[in-house]
C-alpha positions in Angstrom: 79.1 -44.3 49.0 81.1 -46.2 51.0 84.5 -47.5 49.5 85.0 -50.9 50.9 81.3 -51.8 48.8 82.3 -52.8 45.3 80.0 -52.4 42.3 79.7 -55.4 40.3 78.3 -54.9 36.6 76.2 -57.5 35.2 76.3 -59.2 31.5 73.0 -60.1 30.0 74.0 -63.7 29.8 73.7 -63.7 34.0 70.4 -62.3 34.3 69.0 -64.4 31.6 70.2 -67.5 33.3 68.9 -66.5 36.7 66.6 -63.3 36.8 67.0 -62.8 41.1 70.7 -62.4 40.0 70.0 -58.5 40.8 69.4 -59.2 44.1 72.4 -61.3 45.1 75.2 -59.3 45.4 73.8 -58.0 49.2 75.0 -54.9 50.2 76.8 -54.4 47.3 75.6 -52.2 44.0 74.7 -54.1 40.9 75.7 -51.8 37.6 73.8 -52.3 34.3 74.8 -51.2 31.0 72.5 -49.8 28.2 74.2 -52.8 25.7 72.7 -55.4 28.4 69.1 -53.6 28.3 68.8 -53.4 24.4 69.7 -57.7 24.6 67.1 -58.2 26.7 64.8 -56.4 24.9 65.7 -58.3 22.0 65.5 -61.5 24.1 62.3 -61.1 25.6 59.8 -62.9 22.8 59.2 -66.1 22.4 58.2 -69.1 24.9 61.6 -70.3 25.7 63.2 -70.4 29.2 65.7 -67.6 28.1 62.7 -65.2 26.9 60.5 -65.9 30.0 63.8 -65.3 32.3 64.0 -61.8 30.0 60.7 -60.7 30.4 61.2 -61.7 34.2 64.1 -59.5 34.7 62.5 -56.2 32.6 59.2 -56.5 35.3 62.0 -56.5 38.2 63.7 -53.4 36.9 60.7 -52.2 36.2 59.2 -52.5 39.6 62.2 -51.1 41.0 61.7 -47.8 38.7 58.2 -47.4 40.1 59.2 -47.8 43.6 61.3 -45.2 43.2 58.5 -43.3 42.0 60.6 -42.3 38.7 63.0 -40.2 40.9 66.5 -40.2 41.6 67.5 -43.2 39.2 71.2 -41.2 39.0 71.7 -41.4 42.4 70.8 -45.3 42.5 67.7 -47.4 43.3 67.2 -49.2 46.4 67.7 -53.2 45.2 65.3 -54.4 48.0 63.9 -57.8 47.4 61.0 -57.7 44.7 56.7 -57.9 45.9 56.3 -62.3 46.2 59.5 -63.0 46.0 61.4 -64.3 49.3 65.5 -64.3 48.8 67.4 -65.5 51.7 69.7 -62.8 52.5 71.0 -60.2 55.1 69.5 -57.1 55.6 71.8 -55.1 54.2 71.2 -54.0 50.1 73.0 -52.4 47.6 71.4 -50.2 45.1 71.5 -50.4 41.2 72.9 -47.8 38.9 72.3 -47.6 34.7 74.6 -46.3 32.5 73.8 -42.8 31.5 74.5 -42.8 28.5 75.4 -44.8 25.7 79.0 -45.8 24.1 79.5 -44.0 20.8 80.0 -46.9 18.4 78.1 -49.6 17.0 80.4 -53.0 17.6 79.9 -56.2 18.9 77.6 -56.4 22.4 80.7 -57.5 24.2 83.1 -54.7 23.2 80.1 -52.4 24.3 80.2 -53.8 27.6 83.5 -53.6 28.0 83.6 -50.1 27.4 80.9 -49.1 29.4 82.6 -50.8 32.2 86.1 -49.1 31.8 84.2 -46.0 32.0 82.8 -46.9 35.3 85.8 -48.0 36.5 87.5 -44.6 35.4 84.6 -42.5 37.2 85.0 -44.7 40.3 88.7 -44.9 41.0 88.6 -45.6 44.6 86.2 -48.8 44.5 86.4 -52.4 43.3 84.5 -52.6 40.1 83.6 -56.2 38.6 82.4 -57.5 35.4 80.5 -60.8 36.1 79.7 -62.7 33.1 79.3 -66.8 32.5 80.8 -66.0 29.0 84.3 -67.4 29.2 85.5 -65.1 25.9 84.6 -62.1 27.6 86.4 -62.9 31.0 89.4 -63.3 29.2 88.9 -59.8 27.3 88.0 -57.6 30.7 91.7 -59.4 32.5 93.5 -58.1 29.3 92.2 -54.6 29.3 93.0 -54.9 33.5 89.3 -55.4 34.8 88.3 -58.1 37.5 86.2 -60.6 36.2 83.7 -63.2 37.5 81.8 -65.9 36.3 77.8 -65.8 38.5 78.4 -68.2 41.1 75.7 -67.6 43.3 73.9 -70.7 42.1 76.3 -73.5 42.6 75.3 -76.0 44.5 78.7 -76.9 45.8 82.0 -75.5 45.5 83.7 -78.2 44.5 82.1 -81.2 42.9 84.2 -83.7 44.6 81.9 -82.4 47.6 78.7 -83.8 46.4 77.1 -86.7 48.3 77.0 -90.2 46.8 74.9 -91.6 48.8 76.3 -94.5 50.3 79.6 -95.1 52.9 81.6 -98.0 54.0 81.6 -99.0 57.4 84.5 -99.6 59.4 84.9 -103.4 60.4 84.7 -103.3 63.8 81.0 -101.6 63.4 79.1 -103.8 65.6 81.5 -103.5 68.4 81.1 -99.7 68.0 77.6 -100.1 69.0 77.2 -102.8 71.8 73.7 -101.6 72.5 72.0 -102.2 69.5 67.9 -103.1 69.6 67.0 -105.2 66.9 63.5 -106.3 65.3 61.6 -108.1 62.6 58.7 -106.5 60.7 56.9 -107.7 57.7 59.6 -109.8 56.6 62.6 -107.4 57.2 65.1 -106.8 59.8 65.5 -103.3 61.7 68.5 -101.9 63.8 68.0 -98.7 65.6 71.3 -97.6 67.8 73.0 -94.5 68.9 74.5 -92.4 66.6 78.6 -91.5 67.0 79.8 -88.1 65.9 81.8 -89.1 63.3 78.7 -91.1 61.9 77.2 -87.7 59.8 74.3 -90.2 58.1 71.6 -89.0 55.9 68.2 -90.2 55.3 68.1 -93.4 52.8 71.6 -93.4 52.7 73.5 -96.8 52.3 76.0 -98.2 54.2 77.7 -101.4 53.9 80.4 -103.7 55.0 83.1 -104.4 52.7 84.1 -107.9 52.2 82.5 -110.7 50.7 79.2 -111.2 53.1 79.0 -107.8 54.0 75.8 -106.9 55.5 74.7 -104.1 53.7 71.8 -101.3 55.5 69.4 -98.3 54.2 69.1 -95.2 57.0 65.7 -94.8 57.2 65.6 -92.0 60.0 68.2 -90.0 61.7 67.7 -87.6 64.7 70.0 -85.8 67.1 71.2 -89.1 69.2 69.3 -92.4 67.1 69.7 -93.9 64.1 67.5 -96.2 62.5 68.6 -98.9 59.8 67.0 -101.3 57.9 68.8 -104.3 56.0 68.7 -103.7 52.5 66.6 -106.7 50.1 69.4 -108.5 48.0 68.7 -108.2 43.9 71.6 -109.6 43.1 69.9 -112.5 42.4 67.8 -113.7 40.1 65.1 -115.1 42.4 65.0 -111.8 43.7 65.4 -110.2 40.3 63.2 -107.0 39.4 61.0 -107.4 35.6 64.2 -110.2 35.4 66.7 -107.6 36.0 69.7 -108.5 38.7 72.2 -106.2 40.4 75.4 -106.6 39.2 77.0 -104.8 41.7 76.7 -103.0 45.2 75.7 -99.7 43.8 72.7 -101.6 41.8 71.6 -103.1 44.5 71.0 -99.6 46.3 69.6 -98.4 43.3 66.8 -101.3 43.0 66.1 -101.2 46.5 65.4 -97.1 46.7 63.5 -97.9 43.0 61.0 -100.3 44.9 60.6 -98.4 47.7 57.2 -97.0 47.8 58.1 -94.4 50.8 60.7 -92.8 48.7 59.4 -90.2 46.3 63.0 -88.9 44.9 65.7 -90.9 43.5 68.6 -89.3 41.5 71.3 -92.0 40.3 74.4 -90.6 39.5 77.1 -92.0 37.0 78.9 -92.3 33.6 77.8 -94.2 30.6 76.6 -97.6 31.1 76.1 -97.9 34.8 72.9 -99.6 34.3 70.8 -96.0 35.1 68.4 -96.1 32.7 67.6 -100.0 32.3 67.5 -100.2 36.2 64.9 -97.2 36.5 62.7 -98.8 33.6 63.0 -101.9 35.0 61.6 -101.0 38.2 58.9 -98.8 36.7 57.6 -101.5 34.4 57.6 -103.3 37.6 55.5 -101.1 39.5 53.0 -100.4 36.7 52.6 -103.9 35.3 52.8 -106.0 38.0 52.1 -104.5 41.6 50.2 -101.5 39.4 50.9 -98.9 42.1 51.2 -96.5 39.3 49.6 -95.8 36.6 51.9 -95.3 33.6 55.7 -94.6 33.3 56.6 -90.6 31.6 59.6 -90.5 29.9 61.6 -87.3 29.4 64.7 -85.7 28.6 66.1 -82.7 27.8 66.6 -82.3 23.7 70.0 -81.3 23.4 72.1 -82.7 20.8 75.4 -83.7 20.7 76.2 -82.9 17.0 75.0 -80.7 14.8 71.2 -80.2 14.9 69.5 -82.3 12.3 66.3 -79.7 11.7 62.7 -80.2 12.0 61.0 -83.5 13.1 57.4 -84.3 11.8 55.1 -86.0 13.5 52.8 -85.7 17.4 54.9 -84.5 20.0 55.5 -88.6 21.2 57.3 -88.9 17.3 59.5 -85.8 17.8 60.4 -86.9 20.8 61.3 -90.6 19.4 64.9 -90.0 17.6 65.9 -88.8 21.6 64.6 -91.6 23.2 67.4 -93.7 21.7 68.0 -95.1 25.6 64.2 -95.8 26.1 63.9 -98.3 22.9 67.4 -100.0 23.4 66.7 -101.0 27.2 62.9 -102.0 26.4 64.7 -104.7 23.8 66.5 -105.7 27.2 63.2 -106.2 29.1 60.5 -107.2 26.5 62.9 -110.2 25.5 60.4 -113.0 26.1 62.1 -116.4 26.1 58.6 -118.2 24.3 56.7 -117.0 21.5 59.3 -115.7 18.8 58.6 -112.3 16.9 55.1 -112.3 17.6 55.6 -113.0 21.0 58.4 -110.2 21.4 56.2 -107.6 18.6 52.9 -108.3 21.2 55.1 -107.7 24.2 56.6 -104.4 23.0 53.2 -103.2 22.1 52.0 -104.0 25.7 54.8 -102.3 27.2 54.7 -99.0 24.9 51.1 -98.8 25.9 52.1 -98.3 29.5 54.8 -96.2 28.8 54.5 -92.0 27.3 57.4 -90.1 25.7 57.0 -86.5 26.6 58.7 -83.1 26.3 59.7 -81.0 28.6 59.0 -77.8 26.6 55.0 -78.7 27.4 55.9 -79.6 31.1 54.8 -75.9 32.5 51.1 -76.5 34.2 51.4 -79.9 34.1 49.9 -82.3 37.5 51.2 -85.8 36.9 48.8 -88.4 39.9 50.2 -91.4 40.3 53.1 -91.6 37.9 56.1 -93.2 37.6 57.9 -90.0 36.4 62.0 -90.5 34.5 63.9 -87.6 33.7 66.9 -88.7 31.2 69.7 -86.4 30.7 69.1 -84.5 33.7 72.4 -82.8 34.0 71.4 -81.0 31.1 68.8 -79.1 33.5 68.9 -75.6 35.3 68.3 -75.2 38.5 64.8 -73.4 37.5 63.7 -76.1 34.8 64.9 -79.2 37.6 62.3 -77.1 40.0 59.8 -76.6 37.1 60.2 -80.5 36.5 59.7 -81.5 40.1 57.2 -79.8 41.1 54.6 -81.3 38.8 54.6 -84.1 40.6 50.6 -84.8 42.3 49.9 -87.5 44.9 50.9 -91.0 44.4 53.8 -89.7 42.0 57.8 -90.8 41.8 60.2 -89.0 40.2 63.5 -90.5 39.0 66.5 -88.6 37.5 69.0 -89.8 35.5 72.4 -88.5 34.6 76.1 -88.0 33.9 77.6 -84.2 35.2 80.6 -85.7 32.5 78.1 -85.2 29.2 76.6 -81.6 30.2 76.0 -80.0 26.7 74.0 -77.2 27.8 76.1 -73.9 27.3 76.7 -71.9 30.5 76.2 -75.3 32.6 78.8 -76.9 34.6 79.1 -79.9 37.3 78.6 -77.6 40.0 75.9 -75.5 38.8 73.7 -77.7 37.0 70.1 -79.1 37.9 70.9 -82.4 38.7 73.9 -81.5 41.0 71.3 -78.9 42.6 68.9 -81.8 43.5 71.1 -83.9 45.0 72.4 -81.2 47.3 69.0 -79.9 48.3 67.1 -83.3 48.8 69.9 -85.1 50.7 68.4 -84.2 54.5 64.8 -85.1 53.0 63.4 -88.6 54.5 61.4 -89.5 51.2 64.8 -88.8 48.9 67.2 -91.1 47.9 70.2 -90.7 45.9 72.9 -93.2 44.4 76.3 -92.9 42.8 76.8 -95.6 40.2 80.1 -96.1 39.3 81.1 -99.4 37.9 80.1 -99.6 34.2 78.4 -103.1 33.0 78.0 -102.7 29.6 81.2 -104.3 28.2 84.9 -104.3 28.4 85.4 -102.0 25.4 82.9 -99.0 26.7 84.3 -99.9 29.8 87.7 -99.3 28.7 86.5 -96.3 26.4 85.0 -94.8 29.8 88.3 -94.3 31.4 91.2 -93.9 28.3 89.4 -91.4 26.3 
């Protein structure tokens, strides 16, 4: 073995959340005690994303035995990448080692690990041993018993969440006289600039740039290639003869929001931003827009991911639409917000709510797995809540004629083993930025009122 290659030891906790984990340490050798095996085994029934990622993990190590043809697990087995599944990595792999034999003793999981990572270290003195584990608690016990430990960070999107992109940029004010030659046209009622790109103008697809100042002229990037740049000038919401289902922007950030919600070309839209940004009530608006009036979809799904914030209230009766009710808190407030005719009193408000619940599904995304949605207007609440794995699951339902819409604050993640850099919704953003039919949007001035407002920033 060579010295400089360290062997890094796995906690169930890591393979559970991400079962290719084995494989991304590259030329490095992955170490697995007999405490993780017996949790997986334990872990593996049931329909939940944590017992399929289980059962995932047992058929890799399993696979690996056999290709080994049951020989020479002592000496290692060769961690080379699994039959259908591609990982992007060098050529160079590491091999993967089992404990040998159990830790006398019958204490807590953790403690067992521990142990059986001391021992490895002590039969391996000359090599860089690693416990790497997304449980915080057991981090802190491996540093005070002198063992290097990791939290699994091969799934972060970014490094540093300050990185991610927002989505829109500021121009500088001389702009124009930047780009002299600028070629300039009229089609189908809006304006289009197409001029040649600067180097420190790194643009994106969809992105929005503006002009500060009152007047500003504010564009959308609609395609971006090595020496042109092609912009379009945004549609103004702000007002209310321009207002979508008799919603107005109340700010910049809204306005790029409504204009990448109406846009038929875009498939993708995350927005981005804390509580009371308008996320939710400028999606539905949009989407009830779509469906009810131009009727380029058929119906607007409604999801989120059912994580509380309290303690867990216990079981709900009722279809799946009724369980999924008490979490749809946002859903019913905004539709009071848009179903608020000015005519007709009660009955006129009762007949419009009906109307729009009809157009409008509450789903969950325990059932999502198989699902096709055609020509849906798709809103995913709560996304930062997601994985990685359940945002792909999620996405990938999508059929022709379908937009998806993601909502979320990285600030309110409640899903253990989550954070702002590794979770779902961060992942999206990342990984559809350079995509022509994605469009993303930072919101981050709160209209709700001055005391959620003020709540938002001193608490």
């Amino acid at each position: 073995m060579t010295e400089s290659k360290r062997i890094y030891a796995l906690d169930t906790n890591v393979l559970l959340h991400d079962p290719t984990s084995l494989f991304r340490f590259e030329e490095h050798d992955v170490f697995i005690p007999m405490t993780v095996l017996e949790e997986l085994d334990e872990k593996k029934k049931g329909a939940s994303e944590v017992s399929r990622n289980g059962r995932q993990v047992s058929r890799f190590l399993n696979e690996l035995i056999v290709r080994g043809n049951g020989h020479g697990i002592s000496n290692g087995l060769e961690l080379a990448n699994p039959q259908g599944v591609n990982l992007k990595r060098g050529t160079a792999v590491g091999r993967l080692y089992f404990q040998q034999r159990t830790t006398n003793g019958h204490g807590k999981a953790d403690n067992l690990i521990l142990s059986a990572v001391i021992e490895l270290r002590d039969q391996n003195p000359g090599r860089a041993v690693i416990l790497v584990t997304k449980d915080i608690n057991l981090r802190i016990k491996a540093k005070i018993y002198g063992i290097d430990a990791e939290d699994y960070e091969n799934d972060r999107a970014l490094d540093d969440f300050a990185l991610l992109y927002t989505g829109s940029a500021a121009l500088p004010e001389n702009f124009w006289d930047r780009h002299p030659e600028v070629e300039s046209w009229n089609e189908r009622g809006r304006t289009y600039y197409k001029l040649d790109c600067r180097e420190d103008e790194d643009w994106y697809p969809n992105e929005c740039l503006y002009l500060p100042g009152e007047g500003g002229v504010e564009l959308r990037v609609l395609h971006v290639d090595e020496s042109k740049a092609t912009l379009a000038l945004m549609d103004d919401h702000s007002h209310n003869n321009h207002s979508v289902w008799g919603i107005a922007a109340r700010n910049r950030e809204q306005n790029f929001a409504l204009n990448a919600l109406m846009d038929p070309d875009v498939d993708f839209v995350t927005l981005l931003g804390t509580a009371g940004t308008g996320k939710t009530l400028l999606a539905l608006a949009a989407g009830l827009a779509q469906v009810m009036d131009q009727q380029r979809y058929r119906e607007i799904i409604m999801t989120r991911a059912t994580v509380s914030v309290g303690e867990d209230i216990g079981f709900l009766p009722g279809t799946e639409e009724e369980k999924m009710t008490p979490w749809m808190g946002a859903l019913t407030d905004n539709l009071e917000v848009l179903a608020n005719p000015e005519e007709g009193g009660s009955w006129g408000r009762q007949a419009t709510n009906d109307l729009l619940a009809s157009r409008i599904k509450i789903r969950s995304l325990n059932f999502m797995r198989g699902r096709t949605f055609l020509s849906r207007y798709l809103i995913i609440d709560e996304a930062q809540n997601l994985t990685p794995k359940q945002m792909k699951t999620l996405i990938t339902r999508a059929g022709p004629g379908t937009k998806i819409v993601c909502l979320g604050n990285v600030e309110q993640i409640d899903t253990p083993y989550l954070t702002e850099t590794t979770s779902g919704l961060t992942y999206a953003v990342d990984r559809f930025k350079n995509w022509d039919h994605s469009a993303h949007v930072t919101l981050r001035r709160g209209e709700r009122s001055r005391l959620a407002d003020f709540a938002s920033e001193a608490l």
